[in-house]
Biopython code that builds the backbone (N, CA, C, O; Angstrom):
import numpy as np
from Bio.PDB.StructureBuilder import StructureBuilder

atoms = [
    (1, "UNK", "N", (-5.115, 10.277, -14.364)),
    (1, "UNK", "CA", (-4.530, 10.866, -13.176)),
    (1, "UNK", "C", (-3.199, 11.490, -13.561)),
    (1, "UNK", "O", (-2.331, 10.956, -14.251)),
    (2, "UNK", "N", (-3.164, 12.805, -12.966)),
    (2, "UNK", "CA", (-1.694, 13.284, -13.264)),
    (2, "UNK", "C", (-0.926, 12.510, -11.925)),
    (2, "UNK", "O", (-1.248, 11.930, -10.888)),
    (3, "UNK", "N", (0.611, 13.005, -12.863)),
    (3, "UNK", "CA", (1.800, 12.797, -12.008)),
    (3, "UNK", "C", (1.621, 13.031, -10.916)),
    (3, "UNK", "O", (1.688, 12.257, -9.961)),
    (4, "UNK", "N", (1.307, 14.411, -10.933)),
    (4, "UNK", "CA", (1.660, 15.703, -9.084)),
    (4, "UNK", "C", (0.623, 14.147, -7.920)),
    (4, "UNK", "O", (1.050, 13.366, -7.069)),
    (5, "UNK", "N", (-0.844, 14.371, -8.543)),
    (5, "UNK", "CA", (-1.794, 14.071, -7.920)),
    (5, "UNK", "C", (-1.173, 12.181, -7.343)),
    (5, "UNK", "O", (-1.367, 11.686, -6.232)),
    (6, "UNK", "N", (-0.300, 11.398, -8.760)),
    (6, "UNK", "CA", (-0.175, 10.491, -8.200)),
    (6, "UNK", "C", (1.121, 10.153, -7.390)),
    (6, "UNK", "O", (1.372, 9.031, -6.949)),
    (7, "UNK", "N", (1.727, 10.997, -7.281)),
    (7, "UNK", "CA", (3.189, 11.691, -5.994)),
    (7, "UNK", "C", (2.677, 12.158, -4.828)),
    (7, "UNK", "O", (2.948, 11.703, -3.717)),
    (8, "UNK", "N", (2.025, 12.955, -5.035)),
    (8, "UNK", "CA", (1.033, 13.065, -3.532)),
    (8, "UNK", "C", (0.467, 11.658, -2.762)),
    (8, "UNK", "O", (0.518, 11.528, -1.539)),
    (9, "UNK", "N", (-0.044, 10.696, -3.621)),
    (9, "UNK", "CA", (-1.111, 9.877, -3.031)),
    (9, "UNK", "C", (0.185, 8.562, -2.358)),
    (9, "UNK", "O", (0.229, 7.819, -1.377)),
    (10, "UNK", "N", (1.102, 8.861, -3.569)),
    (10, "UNK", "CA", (2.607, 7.710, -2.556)),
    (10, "UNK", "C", (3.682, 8.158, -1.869)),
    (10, "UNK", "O", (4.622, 7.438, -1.533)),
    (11, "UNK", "N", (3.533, 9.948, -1.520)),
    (11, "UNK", "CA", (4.316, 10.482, -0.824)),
    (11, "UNK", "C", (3.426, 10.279, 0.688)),
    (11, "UNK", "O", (4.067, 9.805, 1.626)),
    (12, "UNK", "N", (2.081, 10.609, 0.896)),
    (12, "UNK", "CA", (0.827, 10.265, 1.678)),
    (12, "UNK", "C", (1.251, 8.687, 2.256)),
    (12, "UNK", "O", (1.600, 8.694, 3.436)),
    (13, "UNK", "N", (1.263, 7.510, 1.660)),
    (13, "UNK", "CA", (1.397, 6.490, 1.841)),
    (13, "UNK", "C", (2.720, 6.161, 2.535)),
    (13, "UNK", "O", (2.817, 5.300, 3.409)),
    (14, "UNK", "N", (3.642, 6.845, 2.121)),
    (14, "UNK", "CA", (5.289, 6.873, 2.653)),
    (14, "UNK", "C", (4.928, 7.094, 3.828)),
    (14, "UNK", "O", (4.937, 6.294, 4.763)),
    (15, "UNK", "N", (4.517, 8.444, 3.829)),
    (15, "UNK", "CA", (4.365, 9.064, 5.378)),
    (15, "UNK", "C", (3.872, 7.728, 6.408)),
    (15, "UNK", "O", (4.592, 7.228, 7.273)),
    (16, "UNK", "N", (2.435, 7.293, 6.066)),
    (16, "UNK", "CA", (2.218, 6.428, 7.091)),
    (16, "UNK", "C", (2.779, 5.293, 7.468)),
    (16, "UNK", "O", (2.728, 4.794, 8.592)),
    (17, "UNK", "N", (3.616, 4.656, 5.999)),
    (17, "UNK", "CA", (4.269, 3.910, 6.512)),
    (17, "UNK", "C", (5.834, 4.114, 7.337)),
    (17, "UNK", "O", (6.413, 3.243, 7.986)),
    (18, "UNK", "N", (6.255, 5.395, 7.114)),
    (18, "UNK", "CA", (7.564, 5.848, 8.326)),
    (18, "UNK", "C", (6.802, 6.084, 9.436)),
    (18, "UNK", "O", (7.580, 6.513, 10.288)),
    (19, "UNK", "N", (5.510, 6.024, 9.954)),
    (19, "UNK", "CA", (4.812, 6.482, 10.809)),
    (19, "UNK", "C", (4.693, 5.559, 11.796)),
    (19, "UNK", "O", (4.643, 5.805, 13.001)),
    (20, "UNK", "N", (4.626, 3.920, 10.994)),
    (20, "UNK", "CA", (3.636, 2.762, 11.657)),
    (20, "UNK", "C", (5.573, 1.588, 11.626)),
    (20, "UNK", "O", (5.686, 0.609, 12.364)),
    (21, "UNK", "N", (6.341, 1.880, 10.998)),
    (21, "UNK", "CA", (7.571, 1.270, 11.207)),
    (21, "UNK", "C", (8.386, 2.038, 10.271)),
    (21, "UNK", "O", (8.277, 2.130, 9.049)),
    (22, "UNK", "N", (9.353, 2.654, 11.197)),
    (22, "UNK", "CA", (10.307, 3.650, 10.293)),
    (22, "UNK", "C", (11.452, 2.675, 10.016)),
    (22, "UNK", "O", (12.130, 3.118, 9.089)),
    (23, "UNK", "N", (11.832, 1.724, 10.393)),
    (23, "UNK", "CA", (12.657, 1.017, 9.460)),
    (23, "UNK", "C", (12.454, 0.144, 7.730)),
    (23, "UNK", "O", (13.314, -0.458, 7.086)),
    (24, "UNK", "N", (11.218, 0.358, 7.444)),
    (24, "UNK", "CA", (10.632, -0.130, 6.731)),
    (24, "UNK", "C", (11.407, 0.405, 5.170)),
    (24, "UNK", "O", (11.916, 1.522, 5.253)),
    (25, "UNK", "N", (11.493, -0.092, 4.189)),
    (25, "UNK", "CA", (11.807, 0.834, 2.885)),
    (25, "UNK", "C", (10.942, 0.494, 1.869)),
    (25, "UNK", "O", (9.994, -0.285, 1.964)),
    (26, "UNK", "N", (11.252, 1.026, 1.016)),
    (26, "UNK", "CA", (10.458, 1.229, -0.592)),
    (26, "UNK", "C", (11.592, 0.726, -1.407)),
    (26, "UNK", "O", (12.739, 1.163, -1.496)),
    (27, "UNK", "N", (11.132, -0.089, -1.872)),
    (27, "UNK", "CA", (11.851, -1.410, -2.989)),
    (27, "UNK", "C", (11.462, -0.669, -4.114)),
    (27, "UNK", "O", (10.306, -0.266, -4.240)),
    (28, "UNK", "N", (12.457, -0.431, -5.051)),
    (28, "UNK", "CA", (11.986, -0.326, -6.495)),
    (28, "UNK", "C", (11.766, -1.601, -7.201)),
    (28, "UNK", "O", (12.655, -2.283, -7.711)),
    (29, "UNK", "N", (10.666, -1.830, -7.188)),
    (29, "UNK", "CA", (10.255, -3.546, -8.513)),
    (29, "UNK", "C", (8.978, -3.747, -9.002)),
    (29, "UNK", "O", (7.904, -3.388, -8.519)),
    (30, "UNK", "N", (9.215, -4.362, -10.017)),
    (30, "UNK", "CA", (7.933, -4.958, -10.819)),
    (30, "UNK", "C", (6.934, -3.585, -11.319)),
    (30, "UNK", "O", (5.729, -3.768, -11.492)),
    (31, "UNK", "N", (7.474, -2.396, -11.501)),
    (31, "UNK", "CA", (7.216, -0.985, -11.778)),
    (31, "UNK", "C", (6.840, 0.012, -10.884)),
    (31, "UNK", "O", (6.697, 1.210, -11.126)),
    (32, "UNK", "N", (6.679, -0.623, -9.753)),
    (32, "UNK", "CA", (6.649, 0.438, -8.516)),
    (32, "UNK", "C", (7.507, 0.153, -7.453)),
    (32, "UNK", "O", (8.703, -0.101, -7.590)),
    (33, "UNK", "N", (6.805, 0.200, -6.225)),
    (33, "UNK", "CA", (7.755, 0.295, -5.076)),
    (33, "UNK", "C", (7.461, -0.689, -3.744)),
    (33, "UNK", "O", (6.660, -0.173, -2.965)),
    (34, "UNK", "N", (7.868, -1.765, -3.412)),
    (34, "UNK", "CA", (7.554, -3.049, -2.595)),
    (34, "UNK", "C", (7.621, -2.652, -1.369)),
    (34, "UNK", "O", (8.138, -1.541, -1.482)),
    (35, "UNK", "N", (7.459, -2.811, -0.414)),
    (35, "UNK", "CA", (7.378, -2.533, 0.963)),
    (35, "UNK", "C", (8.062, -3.399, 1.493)),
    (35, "UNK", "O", (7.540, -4.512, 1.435)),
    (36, "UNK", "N", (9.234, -3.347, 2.103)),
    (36, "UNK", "CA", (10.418, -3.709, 3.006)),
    (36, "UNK", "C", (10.342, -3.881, 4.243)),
    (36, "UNK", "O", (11.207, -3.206, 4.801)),
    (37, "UNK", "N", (9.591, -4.585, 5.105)),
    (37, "UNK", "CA", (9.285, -4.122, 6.546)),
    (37, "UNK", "C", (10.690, -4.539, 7.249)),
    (37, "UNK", "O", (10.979, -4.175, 8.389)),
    (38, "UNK", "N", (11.528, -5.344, 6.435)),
    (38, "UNK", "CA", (13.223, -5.151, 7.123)),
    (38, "UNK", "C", (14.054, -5.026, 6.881)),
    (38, "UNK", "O", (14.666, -5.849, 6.199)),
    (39, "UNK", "N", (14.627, -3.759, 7.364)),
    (39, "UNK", "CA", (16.025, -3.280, 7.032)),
    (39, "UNK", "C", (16.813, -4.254, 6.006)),
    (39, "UNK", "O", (17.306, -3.969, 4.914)),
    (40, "UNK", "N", (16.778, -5.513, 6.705)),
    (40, "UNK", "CA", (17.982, -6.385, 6.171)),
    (40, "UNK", "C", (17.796, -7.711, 5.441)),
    (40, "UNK", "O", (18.443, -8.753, 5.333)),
    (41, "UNK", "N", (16.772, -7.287, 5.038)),
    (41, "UNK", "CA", (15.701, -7.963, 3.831)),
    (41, "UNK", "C", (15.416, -7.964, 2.842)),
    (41, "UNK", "O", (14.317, -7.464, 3.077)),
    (42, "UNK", "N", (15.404, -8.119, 1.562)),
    (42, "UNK", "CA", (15.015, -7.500, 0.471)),
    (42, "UNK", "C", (14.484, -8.528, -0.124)),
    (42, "UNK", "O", (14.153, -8.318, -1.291)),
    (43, "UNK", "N", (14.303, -9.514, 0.268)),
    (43, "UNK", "CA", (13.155, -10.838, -0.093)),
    (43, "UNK", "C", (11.880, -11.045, 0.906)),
    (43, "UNK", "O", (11.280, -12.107, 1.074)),
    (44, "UNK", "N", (11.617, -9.866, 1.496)),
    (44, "UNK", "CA", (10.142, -10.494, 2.262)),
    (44, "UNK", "C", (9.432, -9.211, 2.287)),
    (44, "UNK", "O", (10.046, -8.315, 2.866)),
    (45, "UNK", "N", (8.271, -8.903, 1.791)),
    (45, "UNK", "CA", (7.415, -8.030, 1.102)),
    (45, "UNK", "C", (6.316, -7.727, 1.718)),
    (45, "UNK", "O", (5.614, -8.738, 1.711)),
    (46, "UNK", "N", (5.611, -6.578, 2.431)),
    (46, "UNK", "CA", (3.869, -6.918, 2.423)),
    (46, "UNK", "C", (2.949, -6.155, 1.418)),
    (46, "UNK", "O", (1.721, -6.070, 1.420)),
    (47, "UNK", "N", (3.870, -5.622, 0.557)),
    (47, "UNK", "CA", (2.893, -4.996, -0.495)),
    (47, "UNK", "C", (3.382, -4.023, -1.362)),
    (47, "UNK", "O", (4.588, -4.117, -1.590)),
    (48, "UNK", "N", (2.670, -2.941, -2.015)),
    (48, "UNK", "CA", (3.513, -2.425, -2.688)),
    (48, "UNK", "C", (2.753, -0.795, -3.190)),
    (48, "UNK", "O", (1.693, -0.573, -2.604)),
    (49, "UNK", "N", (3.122, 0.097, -4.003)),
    (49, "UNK", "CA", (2.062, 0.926, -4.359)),
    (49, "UNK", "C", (2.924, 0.851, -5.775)),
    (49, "UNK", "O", (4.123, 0.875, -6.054)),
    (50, "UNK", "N", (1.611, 0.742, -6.569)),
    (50, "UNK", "CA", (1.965, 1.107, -8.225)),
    (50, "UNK", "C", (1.076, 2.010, -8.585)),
    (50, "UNK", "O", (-0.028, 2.163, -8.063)),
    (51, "UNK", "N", (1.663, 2.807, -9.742)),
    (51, "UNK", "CA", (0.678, 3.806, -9.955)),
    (51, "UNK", "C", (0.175, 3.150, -11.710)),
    (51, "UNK", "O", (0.829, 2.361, -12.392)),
    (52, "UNK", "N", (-1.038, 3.734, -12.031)),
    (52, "UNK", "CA", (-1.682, 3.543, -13.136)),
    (52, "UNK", "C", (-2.163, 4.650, -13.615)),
    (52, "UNK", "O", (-2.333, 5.559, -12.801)),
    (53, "UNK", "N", (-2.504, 4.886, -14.999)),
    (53, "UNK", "CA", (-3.236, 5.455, -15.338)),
    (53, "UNK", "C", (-4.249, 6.544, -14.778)),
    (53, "UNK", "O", (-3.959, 7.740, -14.802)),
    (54, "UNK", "N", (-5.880, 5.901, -14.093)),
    (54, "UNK", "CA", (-6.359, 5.997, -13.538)),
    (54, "UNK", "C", (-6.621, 6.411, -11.731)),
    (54, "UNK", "O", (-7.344, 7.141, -11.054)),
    (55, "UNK", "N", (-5.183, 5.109, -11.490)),
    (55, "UNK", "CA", (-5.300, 5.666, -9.978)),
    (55, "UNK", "C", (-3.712, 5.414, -9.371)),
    (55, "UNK", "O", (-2.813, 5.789, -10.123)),
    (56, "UNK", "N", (-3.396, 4.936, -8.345)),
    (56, "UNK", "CA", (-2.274, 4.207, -7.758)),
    (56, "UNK", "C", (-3.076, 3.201, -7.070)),
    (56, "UNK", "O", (-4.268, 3.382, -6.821)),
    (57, "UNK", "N", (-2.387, 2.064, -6.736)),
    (57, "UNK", "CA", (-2.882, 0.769, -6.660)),
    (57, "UNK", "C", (-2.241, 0.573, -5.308)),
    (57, "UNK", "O", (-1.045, 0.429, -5.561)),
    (58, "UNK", "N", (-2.455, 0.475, -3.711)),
    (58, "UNK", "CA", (-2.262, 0.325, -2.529)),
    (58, "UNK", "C", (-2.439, -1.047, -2.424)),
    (58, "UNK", "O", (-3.419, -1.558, -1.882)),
    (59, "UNK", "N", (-1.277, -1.819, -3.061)),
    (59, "UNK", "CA", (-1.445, -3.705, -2.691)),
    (59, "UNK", "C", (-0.806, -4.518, -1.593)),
    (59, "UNK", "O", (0.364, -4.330, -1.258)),
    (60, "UNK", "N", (-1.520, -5.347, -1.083)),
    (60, "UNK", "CA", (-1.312, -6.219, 0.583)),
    (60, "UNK", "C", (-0.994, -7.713, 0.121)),
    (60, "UNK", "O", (-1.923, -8.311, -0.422)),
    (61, "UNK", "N", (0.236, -8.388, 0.282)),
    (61, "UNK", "CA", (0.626, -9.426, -0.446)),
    (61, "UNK", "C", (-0.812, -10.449, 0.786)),
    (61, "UNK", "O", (-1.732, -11.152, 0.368)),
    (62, "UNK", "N", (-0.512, -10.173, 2.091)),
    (62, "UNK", "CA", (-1.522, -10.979, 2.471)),
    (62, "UNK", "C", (-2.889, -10.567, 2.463)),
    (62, "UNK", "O", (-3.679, -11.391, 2.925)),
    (63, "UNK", "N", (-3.498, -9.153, 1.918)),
    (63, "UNK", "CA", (-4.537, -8.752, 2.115)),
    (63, "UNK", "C", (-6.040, -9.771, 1.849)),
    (63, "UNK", "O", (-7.166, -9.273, 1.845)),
    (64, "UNK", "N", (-5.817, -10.980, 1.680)),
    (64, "UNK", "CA", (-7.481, -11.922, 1.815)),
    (64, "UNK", "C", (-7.554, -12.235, 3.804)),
    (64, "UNK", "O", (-8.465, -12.748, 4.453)),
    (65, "UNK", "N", (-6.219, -11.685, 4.279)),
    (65, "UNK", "CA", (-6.610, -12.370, 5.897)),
    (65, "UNK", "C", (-6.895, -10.937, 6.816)),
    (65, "UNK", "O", (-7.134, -10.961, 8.024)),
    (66, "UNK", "N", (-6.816, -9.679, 5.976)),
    (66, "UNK", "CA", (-7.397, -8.717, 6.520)),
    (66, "UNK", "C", (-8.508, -8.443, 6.722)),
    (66, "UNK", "O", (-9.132, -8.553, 5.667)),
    (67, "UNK", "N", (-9.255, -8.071, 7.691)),
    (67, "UNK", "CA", (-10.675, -7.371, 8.107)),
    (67, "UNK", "C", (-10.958, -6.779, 7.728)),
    (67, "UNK", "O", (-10.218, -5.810, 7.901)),
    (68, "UNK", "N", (-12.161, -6.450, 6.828)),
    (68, "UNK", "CA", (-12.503, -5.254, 5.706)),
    (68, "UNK", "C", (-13.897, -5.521, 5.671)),
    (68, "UNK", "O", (-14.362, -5.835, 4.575)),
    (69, "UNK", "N", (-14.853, -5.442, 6.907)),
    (69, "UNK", "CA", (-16.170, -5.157, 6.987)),
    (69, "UNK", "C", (-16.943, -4.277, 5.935)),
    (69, "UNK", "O", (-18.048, -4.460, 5.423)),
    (70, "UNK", "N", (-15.916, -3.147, 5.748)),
    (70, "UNK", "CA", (-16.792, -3.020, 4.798)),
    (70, "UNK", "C", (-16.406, -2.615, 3.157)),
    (70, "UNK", "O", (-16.463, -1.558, 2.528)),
    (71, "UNK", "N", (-16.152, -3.462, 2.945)),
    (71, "UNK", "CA", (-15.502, -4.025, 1.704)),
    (71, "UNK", "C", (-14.441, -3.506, 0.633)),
    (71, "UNK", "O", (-14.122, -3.878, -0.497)),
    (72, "UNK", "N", (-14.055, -2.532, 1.447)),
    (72, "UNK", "CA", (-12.981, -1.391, 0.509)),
    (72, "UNK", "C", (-11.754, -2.444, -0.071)),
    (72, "UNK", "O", (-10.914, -1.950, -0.823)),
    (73, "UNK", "N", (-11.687, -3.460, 0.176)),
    (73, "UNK", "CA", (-10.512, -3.807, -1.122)),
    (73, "UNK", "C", (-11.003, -4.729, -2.210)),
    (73, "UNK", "O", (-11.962, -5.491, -2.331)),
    (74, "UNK", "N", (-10.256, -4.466, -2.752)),
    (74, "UNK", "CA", (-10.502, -5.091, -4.038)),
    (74, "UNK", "C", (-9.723, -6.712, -4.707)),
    (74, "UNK", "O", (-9.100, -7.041, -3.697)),
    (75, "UNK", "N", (-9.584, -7.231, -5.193)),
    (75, "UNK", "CA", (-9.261, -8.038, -6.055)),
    (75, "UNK", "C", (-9.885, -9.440, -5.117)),
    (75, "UNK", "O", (-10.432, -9.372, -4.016)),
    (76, "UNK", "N", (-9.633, -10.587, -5.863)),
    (76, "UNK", "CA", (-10.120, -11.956, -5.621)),
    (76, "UNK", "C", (-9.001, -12.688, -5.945)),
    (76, "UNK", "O", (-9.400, -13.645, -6.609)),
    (77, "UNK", "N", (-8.083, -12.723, -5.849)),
    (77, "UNK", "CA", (-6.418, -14.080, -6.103)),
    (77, "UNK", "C", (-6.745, -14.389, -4.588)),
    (77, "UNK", "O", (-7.376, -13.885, -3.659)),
    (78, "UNK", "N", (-6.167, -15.211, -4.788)),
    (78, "UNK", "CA", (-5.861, -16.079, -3.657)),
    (78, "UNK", "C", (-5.610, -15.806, -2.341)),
    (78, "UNK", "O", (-6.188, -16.204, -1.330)),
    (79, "UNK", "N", (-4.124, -14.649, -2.564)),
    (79, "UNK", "CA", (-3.642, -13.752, -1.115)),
    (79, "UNK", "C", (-3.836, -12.284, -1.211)),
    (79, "UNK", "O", (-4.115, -11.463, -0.337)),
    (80, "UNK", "N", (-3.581, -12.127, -2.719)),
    (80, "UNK", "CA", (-3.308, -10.118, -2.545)),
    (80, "UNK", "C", (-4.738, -9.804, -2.842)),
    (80, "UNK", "O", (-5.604, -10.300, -3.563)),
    (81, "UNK", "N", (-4.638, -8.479, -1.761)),
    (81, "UNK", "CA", (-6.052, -7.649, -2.029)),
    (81, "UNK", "C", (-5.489, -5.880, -2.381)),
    (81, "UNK", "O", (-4.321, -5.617, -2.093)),
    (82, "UNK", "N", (-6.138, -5.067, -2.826)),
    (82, "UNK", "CA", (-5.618, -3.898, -3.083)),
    (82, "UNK", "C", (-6.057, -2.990, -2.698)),
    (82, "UNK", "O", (-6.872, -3.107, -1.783)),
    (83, "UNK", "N", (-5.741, -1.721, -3.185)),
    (83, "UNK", "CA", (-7.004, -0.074, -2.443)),
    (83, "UNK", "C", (-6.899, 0.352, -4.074)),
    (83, "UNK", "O", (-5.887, 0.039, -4.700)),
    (84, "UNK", "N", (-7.683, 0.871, -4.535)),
    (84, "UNK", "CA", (-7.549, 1.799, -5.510)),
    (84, "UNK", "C", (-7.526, 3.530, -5.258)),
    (84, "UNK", "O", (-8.672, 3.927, -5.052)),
    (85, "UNK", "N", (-6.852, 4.258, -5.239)),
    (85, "UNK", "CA", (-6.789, 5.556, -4.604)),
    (85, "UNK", "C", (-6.572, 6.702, -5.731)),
    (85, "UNK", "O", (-5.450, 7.003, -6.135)),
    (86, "UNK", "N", (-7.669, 7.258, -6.156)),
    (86, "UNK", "CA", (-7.648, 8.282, -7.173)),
    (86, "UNK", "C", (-7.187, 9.316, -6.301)),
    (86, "UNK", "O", (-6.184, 9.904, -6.706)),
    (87, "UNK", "N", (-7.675, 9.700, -5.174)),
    (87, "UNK", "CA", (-6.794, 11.101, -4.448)),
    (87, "UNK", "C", (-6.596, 11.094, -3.360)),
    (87, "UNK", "O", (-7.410, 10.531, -2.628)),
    (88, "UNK", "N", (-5.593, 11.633, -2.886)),
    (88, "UNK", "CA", (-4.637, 11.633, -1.567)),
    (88, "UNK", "C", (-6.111, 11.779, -0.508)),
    (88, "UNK", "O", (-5.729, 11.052, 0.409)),
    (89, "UNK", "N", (-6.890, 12.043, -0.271)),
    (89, "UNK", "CA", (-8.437, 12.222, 0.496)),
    (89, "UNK", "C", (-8.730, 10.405, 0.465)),
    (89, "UNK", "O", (-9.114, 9.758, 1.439)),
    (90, "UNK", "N", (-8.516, 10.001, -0.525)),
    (90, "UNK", "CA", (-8.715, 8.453, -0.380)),
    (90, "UNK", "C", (-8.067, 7.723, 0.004)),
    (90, "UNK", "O", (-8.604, 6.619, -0.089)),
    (91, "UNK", "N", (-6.519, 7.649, 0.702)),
    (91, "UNK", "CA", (-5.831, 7.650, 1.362)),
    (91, "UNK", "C", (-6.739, 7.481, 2.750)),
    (91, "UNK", "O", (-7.003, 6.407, 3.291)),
    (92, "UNK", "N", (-7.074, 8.560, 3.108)),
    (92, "UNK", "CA", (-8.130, 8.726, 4.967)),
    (92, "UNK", "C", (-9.250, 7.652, 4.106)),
    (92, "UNK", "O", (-9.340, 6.472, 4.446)),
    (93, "UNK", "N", (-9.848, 8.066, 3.277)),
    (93, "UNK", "CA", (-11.622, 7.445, 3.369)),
    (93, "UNK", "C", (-11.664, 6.116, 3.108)),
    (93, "UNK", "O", (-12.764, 5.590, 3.282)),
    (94, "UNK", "N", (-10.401, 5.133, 2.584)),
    (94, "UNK", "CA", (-10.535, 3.499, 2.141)),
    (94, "UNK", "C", (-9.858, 3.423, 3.341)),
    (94, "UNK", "O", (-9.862, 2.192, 3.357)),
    (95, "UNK", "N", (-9.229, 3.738, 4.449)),
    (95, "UNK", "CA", (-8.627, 3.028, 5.663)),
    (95, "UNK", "C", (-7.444, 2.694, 5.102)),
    (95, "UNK", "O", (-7.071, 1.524, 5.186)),
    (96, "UNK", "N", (-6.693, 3.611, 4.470)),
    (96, "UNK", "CA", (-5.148, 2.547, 4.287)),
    (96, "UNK", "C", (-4.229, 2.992, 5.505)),
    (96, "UNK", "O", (-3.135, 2.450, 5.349)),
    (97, "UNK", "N", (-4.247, 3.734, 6.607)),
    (97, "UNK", "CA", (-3.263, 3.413, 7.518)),
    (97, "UNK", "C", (-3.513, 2.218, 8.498)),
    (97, "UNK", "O", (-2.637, 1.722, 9.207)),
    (98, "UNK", "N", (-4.839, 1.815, 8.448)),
    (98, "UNK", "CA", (-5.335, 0.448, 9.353)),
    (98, "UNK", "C", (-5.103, -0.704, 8.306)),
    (98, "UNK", "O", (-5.121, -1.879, 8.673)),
    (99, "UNK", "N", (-4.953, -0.458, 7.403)),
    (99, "UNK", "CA", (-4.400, -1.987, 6.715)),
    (99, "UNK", "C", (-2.954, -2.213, 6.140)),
    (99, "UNK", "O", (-2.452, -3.289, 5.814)),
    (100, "UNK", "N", (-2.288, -0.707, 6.077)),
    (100, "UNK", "CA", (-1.072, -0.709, 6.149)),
    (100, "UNK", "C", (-0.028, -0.692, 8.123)),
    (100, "UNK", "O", (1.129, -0.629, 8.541)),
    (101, "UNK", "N", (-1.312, -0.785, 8.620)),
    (101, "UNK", "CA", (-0.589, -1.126, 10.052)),
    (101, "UNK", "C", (-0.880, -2.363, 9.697)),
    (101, "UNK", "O", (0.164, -2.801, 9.214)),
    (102, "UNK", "N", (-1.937, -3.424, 9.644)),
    (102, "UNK", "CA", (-1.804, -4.806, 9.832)),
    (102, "UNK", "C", (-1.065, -5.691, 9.262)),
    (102, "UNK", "O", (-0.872, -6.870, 9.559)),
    (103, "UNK", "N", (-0.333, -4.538, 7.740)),
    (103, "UNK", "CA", (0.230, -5.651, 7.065)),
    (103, "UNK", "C", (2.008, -5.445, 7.741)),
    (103, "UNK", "O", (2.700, -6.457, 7.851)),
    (104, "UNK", "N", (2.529, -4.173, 8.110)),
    (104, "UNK", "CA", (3.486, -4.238, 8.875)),
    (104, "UNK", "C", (3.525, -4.739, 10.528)),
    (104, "UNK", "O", (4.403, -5.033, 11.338)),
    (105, "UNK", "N", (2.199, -4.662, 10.516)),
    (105, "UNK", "CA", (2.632, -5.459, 12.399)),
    (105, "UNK", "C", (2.376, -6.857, 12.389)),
    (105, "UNK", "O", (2.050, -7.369, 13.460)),
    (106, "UNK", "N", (2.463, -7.561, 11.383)),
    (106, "UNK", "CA", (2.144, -8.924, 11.441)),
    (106, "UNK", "C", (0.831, -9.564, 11.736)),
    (106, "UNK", "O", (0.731, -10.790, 11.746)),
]
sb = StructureBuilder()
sb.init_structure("model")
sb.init_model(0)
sb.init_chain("A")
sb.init_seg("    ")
for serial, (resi, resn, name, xyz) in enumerate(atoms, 1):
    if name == "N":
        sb.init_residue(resn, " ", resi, " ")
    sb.init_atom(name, np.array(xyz, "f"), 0.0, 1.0, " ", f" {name:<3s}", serial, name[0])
structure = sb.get_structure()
């Protein structure tokens, strides 16, 4: 995956998340960017986007208590589940503004 394509897919992701809580920020850590759902917080997290190689990685620290009928996330730990998103189009087609609303609305 190029750069452009993987700036698009976490500029895409920004958007929805200033969309679904605009106080929210983007943490620089652990090589990407943590999700801040409070201003005045910088120790409580619901996820994060890292980019790879291959794709950018859309991760939900609680994503095993999310609803995902039909099975778009990925991993098996304990709490975090992820999206894998090769292009900003996958963004709409894995549902990440419905699981990036659940992980900011509690």
């Amino acid at each position: 995956m190029d750069s452009t394509t993987a700036g698009d897919i976490e500029d895409r992701v920004r958007e929805i998340v200033e969309e679904i809580a605009p106080d929210a920020r983007f943490v620089p850590k652990y090589g990407g960017h943590v999700i801040a759902p409070d201003p005045d917080d910088d120790t409580h997290f619901v996820g994060g986007v890292f980019a790879y190689a291959e794709h950018v990685s859309l991760e939900f620290s609680q994503g095993a208590d999310f609803d995902d009928p039909d099975g778009r996330l990925e991993g098996g730990g304990k709490r975090r589940r992820h999206l894998k998103l090769r292009s900003v189009e996958d963004v709409r087609k894995k549902g990440a503004e419905g699981f990036l609303r659940r992980a900011l609305d509690g």
